[in-house]
C-alpha positions as a printed NumPy array, in Angstrom:
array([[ 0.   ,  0.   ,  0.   ],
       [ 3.044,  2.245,  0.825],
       [ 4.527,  1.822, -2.517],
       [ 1.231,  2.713, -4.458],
       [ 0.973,  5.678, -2.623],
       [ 4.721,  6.196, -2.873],
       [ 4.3  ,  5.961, -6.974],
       [ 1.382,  8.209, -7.274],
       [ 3.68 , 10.883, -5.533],
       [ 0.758, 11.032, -2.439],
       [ 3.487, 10.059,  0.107],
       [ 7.376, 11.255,  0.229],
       [ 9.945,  8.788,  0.694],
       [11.201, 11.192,  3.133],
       [ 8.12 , 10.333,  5.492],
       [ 8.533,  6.813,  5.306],
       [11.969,  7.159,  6.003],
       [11.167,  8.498,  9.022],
       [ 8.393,  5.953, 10.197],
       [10.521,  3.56 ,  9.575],
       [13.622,  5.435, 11.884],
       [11.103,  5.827, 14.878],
       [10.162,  2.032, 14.679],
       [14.074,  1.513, 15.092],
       [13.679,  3.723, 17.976],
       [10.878,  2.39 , 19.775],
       [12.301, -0.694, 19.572],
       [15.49 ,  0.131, 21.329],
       [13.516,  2.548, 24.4  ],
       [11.49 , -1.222, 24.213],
       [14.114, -3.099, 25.291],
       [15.303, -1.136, 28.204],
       [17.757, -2.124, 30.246],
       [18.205, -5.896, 29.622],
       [22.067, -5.245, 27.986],
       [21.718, -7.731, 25.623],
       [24.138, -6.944, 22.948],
       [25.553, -4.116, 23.994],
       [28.934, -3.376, 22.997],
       [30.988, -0.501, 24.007],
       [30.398,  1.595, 21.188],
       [26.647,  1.63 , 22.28 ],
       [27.209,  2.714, 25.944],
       [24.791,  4.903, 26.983],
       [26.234,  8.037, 27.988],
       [23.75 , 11.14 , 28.607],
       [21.851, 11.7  , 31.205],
       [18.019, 11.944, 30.943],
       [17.238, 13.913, 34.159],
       [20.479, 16.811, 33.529],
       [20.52 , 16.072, 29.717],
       [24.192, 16.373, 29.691],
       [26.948, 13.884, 28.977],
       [28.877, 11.619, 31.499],
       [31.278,  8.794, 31.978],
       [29.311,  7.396, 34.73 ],
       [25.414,  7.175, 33.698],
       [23.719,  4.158, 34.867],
       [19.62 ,  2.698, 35.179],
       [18.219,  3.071, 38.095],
       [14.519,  1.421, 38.761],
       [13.93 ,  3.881, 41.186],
       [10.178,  5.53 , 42.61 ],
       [11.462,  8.756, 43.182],
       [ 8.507, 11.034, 41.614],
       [10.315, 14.251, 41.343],
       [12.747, 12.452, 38.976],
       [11.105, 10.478, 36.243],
       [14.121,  9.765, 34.364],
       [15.664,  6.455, 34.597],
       [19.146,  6.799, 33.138],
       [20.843,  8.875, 35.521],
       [24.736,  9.925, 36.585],
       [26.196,  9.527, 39.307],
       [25.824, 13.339, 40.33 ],
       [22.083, 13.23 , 40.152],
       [21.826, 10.035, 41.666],
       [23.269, 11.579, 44.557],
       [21.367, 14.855, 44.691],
       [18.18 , 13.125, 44.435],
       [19.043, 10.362, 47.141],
       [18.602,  7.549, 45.204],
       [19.968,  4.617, 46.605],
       [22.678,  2.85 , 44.814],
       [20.254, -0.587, 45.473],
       [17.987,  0.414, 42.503],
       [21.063,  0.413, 40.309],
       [19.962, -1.941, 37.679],
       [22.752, -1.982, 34.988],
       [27.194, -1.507, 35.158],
       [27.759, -0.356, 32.098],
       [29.722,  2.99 , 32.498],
       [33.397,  3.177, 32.191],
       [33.798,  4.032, 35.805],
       [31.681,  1.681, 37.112],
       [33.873, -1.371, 34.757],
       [36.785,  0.103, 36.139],
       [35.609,  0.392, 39.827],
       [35.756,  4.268, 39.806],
       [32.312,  4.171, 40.542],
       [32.072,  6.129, 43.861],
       [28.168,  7.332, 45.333],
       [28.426,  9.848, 48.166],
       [24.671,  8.939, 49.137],
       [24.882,  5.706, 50.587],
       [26.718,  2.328, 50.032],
       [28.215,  1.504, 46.265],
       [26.536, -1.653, 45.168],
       [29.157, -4.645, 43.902],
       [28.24 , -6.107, 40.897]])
């Protein structure tokens, strides 16, 4: 159906190109934070509460309200008192390296 309406010049290829790139999206915010195939080019690396980029974001399944962001560094981890017990995932460079370091609370061991 796309490609009839493609051909009669009713749809750009533009907009399918971009259906098609928020599928691919989707897909990946699906998966969340199972890791599975994740290599280190695809660390995750900016941090949805601040919005800015750090060596040491990690997912937190946390029920803080006034932060609805899961993917958090270690600064607003800390700010917000989040304990380092809903830390879900260890896939920052500091935590691989054991840099990792809260202020708030005990560092969880992985």
């Amino acid at each position: 159906m796309k490609e009839a309406l493609l051909k009669a010049g009713l749809i750009s290829k533009d907009t399918i190109d971009r259906e098609k790139e928020q599928e691919r999206r989707a897909k990946i915010q699906k998966q969340g934070p199972t890791q599975k195939g994740v290599h280190a080019h695809h660390l995750r690396t900016d941090c949805d509460h601040c919005k800015k980029s750090s060596p040491d974001v990690e997912y937190y399944e946390h029920n803080v309200r006034k932060v609805p962001s899961k993917w958090l560094c270690l600064n607003c981890a800390d700010l917000n008192w989040i304990d380092d017990k809903f830390r879900q995932t260890n896939q920052s460079s500091h935590a691989k390296t054991g840099m990792f370091r809260r202020n708030f609370g005990a560092t969880k061991k992985f």
